[in-house]
Every structure is written in structure tokens, then in C-alpha cells.
ROZA-681464 format. One line per 3 residues: number of its first residue (from 0); their letters; for each residue x, y, z of C-alpha. Coordinates in nm, 2 decimals, padded with zeros to 4 digits, always signed. Layout:
<pts>
NUM> A> X,Y,Z | ...
</pts>
This chain:
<pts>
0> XXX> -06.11,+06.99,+00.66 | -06.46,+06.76,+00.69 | -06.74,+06.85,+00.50
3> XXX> -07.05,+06.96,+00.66 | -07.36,+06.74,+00.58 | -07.71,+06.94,+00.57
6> XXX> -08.02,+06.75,+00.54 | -08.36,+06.91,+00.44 | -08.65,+06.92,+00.67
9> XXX> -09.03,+06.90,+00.50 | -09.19,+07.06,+00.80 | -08.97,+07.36,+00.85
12> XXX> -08.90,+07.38,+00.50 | -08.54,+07.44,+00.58 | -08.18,+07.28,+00.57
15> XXX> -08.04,+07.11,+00.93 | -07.67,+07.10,+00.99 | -07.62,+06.69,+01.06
18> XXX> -07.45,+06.63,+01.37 | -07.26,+06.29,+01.44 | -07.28,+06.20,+01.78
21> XXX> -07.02,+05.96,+01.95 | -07.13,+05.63,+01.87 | -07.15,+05.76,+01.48
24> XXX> -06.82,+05.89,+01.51 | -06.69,+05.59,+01.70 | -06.82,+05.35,+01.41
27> XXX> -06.66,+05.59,+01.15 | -06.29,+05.58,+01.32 | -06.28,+05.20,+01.43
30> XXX> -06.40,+05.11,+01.02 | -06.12,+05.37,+00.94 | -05.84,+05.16,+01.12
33> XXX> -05.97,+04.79,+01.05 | -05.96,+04.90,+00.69 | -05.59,+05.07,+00.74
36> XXX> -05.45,+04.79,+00.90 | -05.59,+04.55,+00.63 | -05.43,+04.78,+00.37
39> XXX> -05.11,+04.78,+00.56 | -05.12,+04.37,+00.64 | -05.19,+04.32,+00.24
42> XXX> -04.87,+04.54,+00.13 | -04.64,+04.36,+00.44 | -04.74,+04.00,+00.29
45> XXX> -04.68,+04.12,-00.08 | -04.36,+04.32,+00.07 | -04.29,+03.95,+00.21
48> XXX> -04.29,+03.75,-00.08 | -04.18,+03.96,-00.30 | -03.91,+04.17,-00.19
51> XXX> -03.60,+04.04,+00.10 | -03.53,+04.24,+00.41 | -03.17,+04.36,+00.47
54> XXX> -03.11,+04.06,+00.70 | -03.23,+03.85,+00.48 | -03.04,+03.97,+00.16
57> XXX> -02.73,+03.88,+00.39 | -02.84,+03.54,+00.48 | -02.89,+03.47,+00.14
60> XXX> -02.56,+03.61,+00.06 | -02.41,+03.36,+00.36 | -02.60,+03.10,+00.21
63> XXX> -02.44,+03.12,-00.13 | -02.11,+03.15,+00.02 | -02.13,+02.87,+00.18
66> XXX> -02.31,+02.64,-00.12 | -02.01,+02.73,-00.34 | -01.74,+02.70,-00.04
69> XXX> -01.88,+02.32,-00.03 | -01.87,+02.30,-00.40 | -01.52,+02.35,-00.42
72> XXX> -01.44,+02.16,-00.11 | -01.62,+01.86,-00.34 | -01.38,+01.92,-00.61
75> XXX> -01.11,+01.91,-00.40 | -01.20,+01.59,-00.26 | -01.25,+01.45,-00.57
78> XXX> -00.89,+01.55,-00.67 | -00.80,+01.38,-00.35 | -00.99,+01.04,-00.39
81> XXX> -00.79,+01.04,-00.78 | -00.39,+01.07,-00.62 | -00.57,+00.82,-00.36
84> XXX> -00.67,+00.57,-00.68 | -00.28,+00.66,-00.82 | -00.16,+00.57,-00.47
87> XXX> -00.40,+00.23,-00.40 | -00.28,+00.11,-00.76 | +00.09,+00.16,-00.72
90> XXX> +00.04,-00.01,-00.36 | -00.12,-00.31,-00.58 | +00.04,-00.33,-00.89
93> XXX> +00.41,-00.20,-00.80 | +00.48,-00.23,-00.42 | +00.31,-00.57,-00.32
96> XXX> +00.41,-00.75,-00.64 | +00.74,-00.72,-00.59 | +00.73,-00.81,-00.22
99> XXX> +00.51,-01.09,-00.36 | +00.15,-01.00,-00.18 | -00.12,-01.02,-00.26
102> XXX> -00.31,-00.66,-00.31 | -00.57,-00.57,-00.16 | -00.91,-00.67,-00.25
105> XXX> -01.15,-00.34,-00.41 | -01.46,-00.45,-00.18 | -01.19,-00.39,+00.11
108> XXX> -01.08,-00.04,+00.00 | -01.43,+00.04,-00.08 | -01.65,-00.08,+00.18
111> XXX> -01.90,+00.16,+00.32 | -02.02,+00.22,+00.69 | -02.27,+00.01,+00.85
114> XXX> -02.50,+00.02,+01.09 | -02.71,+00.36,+01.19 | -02.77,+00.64,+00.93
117> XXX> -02.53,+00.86,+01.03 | -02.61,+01.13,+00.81 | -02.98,+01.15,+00.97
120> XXX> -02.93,+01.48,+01.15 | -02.80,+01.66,+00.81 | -03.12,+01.56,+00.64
123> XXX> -03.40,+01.77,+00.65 | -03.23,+02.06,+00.57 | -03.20,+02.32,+00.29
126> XXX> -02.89,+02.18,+00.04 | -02.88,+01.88,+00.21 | -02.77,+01.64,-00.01
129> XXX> -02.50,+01.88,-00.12 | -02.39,+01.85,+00.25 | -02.45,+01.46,+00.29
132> XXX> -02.29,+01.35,+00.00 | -01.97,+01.60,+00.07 | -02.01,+01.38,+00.46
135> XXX> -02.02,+01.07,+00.28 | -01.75,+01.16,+00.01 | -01.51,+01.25,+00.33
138> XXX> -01.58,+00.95,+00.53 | -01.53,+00.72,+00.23 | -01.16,+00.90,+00.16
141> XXX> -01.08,+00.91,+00.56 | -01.16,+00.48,+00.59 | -00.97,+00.46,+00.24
144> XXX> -00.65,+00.65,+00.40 | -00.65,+00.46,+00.69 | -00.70,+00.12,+00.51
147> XXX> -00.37,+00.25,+00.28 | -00.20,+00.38,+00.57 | -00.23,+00.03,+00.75
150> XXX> -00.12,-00.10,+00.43 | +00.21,+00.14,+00.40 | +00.31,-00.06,+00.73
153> XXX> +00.24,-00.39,+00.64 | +00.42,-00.27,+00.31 | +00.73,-00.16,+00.53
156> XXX> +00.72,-00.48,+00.71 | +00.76,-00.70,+00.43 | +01.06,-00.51,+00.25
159> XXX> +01.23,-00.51,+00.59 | +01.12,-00.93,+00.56 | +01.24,-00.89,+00.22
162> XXX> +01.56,-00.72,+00.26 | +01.65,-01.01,+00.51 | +01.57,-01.24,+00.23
165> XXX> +01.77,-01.13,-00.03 | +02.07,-01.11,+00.20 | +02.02,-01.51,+00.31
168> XXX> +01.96,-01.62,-00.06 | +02.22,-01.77,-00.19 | +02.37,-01.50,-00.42
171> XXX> +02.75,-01.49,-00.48 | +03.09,-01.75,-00.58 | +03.19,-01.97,-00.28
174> XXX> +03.54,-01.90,-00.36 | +03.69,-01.65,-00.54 | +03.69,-01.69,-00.89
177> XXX> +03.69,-01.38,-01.09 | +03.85,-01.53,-01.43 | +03.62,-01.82,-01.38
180> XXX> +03.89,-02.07,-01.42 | +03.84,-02.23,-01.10 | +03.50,-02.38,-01.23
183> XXX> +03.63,-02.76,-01.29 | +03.27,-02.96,-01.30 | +02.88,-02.81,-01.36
186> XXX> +02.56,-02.97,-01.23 | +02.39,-03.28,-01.43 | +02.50,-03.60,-01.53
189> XXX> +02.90,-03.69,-01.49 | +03.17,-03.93,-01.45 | +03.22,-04.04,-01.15
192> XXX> +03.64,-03.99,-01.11 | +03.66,-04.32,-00.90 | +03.31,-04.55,-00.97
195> XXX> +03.40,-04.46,-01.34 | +03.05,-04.46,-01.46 | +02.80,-04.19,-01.51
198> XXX> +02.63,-04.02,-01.21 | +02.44,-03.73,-01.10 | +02.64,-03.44,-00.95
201> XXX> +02.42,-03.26,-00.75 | +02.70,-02.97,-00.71 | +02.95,-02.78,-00.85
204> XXX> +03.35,-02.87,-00.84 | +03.54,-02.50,-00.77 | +03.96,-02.63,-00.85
207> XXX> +04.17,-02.46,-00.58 | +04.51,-02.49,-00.38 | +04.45,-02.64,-00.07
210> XXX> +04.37,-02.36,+00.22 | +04.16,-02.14,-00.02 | +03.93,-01.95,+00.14
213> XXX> +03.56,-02.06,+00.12 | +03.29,-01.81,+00.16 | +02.89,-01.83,+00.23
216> XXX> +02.71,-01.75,-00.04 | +02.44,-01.62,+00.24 | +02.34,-01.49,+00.56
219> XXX> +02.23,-01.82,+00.77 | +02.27,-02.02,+01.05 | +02.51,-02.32,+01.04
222> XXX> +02.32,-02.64,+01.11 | +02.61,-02.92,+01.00 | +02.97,-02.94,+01.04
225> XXX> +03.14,-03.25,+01.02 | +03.50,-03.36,+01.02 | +03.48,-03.71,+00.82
228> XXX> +03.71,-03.93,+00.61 | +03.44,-04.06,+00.36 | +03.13,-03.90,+00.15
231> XXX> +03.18,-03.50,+00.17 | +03.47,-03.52,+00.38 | +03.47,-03.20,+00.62
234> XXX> +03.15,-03.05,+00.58 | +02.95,-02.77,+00.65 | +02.54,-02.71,+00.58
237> XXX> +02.43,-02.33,+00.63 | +01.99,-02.31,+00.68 | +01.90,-01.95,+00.51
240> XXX> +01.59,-01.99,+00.57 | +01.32,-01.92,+00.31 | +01.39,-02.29,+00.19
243> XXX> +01.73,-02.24,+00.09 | +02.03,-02.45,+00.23 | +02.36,-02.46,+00.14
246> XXX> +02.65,-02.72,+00.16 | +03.02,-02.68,+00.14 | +03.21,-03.00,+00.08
249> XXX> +03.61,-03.21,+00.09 | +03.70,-02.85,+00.28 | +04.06,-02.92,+00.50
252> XXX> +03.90,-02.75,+00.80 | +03.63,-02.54,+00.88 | +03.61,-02.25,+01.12
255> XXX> +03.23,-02.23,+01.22 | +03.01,-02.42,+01.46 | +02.65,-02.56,+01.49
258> XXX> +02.42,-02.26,+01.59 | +02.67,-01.99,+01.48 | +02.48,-01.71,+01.27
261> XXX> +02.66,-01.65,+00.96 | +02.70,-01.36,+00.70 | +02.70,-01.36,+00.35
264> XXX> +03.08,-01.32,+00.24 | +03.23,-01.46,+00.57 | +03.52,-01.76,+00.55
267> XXX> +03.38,-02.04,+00.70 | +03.68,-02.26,+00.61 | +03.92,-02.43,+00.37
270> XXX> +03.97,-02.58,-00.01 | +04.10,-02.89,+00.09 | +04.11,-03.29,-00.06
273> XXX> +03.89,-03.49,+00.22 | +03.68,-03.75,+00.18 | +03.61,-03.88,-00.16
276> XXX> +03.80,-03.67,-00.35 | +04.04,-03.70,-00.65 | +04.20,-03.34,-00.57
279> XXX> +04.20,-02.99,-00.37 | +03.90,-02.86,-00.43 | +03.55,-02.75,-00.35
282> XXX> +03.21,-02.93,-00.38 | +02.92,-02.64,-00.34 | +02.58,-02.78,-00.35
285> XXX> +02.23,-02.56,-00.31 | +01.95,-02.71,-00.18 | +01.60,-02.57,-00.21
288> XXX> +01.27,-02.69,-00.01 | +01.48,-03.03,+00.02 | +01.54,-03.08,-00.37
291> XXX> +01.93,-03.03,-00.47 | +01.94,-02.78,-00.79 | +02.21,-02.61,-01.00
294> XXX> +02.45,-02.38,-00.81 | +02.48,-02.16,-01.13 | +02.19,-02.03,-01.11
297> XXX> +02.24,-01.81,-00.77 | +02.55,-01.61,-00.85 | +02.39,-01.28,-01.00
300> XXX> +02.56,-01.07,-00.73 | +02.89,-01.13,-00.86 | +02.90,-01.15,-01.20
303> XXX> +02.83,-00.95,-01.52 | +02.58,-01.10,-01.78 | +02.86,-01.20,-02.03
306> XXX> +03.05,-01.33,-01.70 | +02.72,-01.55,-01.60 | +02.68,-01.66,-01.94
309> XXX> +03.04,-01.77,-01.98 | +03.02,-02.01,-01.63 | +02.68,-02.13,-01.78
312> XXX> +02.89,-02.27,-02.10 | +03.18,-02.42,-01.82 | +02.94,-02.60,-01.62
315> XXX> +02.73,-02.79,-01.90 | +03.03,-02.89,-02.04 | +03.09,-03.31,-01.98
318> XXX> +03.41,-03.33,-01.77 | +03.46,-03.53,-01.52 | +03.41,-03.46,-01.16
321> XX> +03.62,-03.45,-00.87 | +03.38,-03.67,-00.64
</pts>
């Protein structure tokens, strides 16, 4: 209940009840509510800073959620980009040097984007960088996995190459010879059985009955086969590509032709005695990027290391040869 306000008057020399009239009144209520809403803007603003709404409280809850959701996805990428290293290394250091490649260079597997920012429209925001770098951390281990993956094919490729090659190379005995008897005369320097002076044999002498089987040491393609009285006698060359050639001499026939594709194992022909030749027998010669070498060294797919070291001893030995 309002108090009621007297004031004294000197010429009555009594007290007046104060009246307010509107404007008064007016005045009094409009200072009231300015003042009230002042009050009340001062305790929203401090309410405000101080203390989070209900849907605030959850978007700070969403918030957190997500920061530690992209924390972990960041440690799970970094897991990734290590079995990525472990992959790129065993690419390089396992797979391509035994396919004989060269790896792949690190500024290759490593290279960045160019160009445009393309993390522009993530900046500017709150936890930014957490998100940019977990853009750029993807995008680097995406390009990396494509770059390996493109390797993986080339990788395929080659062994495929590679498993082509090792079936051309010259790998196995051109007759059969499992006791290793039938090794008469080794590469090097030898008599010659008819010039009777010393000479380079550029082969090896196999001893065998006439109409032995003679085998290719490799897949190939036969590029020479010659029926002659002189030199080699019958003849055959084989191209296996990669360099390698090989050459099958003094044979009593031959069952092949020029441009037939040949596999490794297959009879091409016959021990015989043609040409100059003292006896049955087979001159084997390997030929490598154009240079003649020792045979002895290409028959690891038949033979057992105390087997291959045993032909070694045969072949350096200083017998004479058959041609």
C-alpha cells in the first residue's frame, strides 16, 4: 500500500494531503520501467557470459563430440600413413629389387597438391586447423595410395615380364646327364682334336650315342637351323630374348624350323657326328648380348649344389675337345 504524503501549509496552519496528478504519476511509472528493464538487460548480459542456455550446453556438448571424433580419426590415419610407409618400403626395397626397378623416388610419393588453396572454405572456423590438417593428412594418404596402387600394377606387370624371363633363360642340361658322365670337354682354352694345337672352345662337349635326344635349355624362338658338312655341322640357334641365345651343334638331325616358338625342355633334335667332329656328341654354346660365355654357368634348374660343383671340376679340367 502507497504512503500518503502531507505537506504543511503556513497560512492555514494545517497539513494538506499531496495529490499526484497524471503527468506526476506518468513520470513516476515510465522511470519505474526504464530502470526495470535496465535491471533486467544487466542480469540477461551477465546471465550471457556467464552461464550457457540449455541449447547451448548441447552445442557445446556436439562440439566436443565432434573435436574428439576427429582426434581419433587423426590417430587412425596416422596408423594408416605407418602400414602405408611398411607397404612403400617393401614395394622399394623387396618387390622392385628383385624385378630389378628402380623404386620410386620419395619427392614422388610425397608430393603435395598444387595450385588453389583448397582448404580455403574450412578456414575461418572454430577448430580449424584441427579440421584442415585432418583434410590435408587424408588427401596426402589418398594421392599416396593411388601412386602405390599404380605401382602394385606396374609391379604385376614386371613379374609377369619376369616370369617370362626366367622361363627363356637358359636354365637346364641340353641332354640328359644326371650322373654327369656325359660332360667330355668345359669352356676355355683346349686342344683342338684335329688342328692339334691349343684353341678356345667357346662351348661345352656333352659325349652321347648317336640319336640322343637334345633339349632347349629355354623358351625361345628358333632363328638358325642348318644342315652342313663343315664347321657345326647340323645346327640349330634358339633367340630367348633378353640377350640370351643358344646354339646346338654336330646334331644328326634336327626337328625344328626357323620361326618355330620353342619351349624349354622340348627335343629339338639329335646327338650326332656332323661336321667337324671327332665323335657322337654335342657342342652347346650360350651366347649373351653377342659375347660367347661358359655354358656351366646356366644349369641351376637341374642340378643340386654338390651336383653343380662336381660339373664345375669336369669342365675346367684340360682334355681335349671333340671339335
Amino acid at each position: 500500500m502507497a504512503r500518503i504524503k502531507y505537506r504543511f501549509n503556513t497560512k492555514t496552519l494545517s497539513y494538506e494531503k499531496i495529490e499526484a496528478d497524471w503527468k506526476q504519476r506518468s513520470l513516476k511509472i515510465s522511470t519505474f520501467l526504464v530502470a526495470s528493464i535496465f535491471v533486467g538487460l544487466i542480469f540477461f548480459f551477465i546471465g550471457a557470459k556467464y552461464f550457457d542456455s540449455p541449447k547451448e550446453k548441447l552445442l557445446k556438448q556436439e562440439n566436443s563430440q565432434l573435436k574428439a571424433q576427429y582426434d581419433i580419426l587423426n590417430m587412425r590415419m596416422s596408423q594408416a600413413e605407418e602400414v602405408l610407409a611398411d607397404v612403400q618400403k617393401r614395394d622399394d626395397d623387396i618387390y622392385r629389387v628383385i624385378l630389378e626397378a628402380e623404386p620410386i623416388p620419395k619427392e614422388i610419393r610425397t608430393a603435395g597438391f598444387g595450385g588453389v588453396n583448397r582448404y580455403k572454405k574450412l578456414q575461418g572456423l572454430k577448430n580449424s586447423n584441427l579440421i584442415v590438417e585432418s583434410s590435408k593428412k587424408l588427401d596426402q594418404i589418398t594421392k599416396q595410395l593411388y601412386i602405390q596402387s599404380k605401382s602394385y600394377d606396374d609391379v604385376i606387370e614386371m613379374a609377369m615380364a619376369k616370369e617370362k624371363m626366367i622361363a627363356s633363360i637358359p636354365a637346364i642340361q641340353p641332354v640328359s646327364n644326371k650322373d654327369l658322365k656325359r660332360m667330355a670337354s668345359g669352356y676355355g682354352m683346349r686342344m683342338h682334336p684335329i688342328y692339334k694345337r691349343m684353341k678356345l672352345h667357346t662351348g661345352m662337349d656333352f659325349s652321347a650315342e648317336r640319336g640322343t635326344e637334345i633339349y632347349a635349355t629355354g623358351a625361345g624362338k628358333v632363328i638358325h637351323a642348318e644342315i652342313s658338312r663343315r664347321g657345326y655341322g647340323n645346327n640349330v640357334i634358339i633367340d630367348h630374348g633378353y640377350g640370351y641365345q643358344t646354339l646346338y651343334a654336330h646334331m644328326s638331325s634336327f626337328e625344328v624350323r626357323v620361326g618355330q616358338e620353342i619351349t624349354r625342355g622340348q627335343t629339338i633334335g639329335y646327338v650326332g657326328n656332323t661336321g667337324t667332329s671327332v665323335a657322337p656328341h654335342l657342342h652347346y654354346e650360350v651366347i649373351k648380348d653377342g659375347q660367347k660365355v661358359n655354358p656351366v654357368n646356366f644349369y641351376f634348374n637341374d642340378l643340386t649344389p654338390e651336383e653343380y660343383e662336381r660339373i664345375i671340376e669336369f669342365s675346367s679340367q684340360q682334355t681335349q675337345s671333340f671339335d
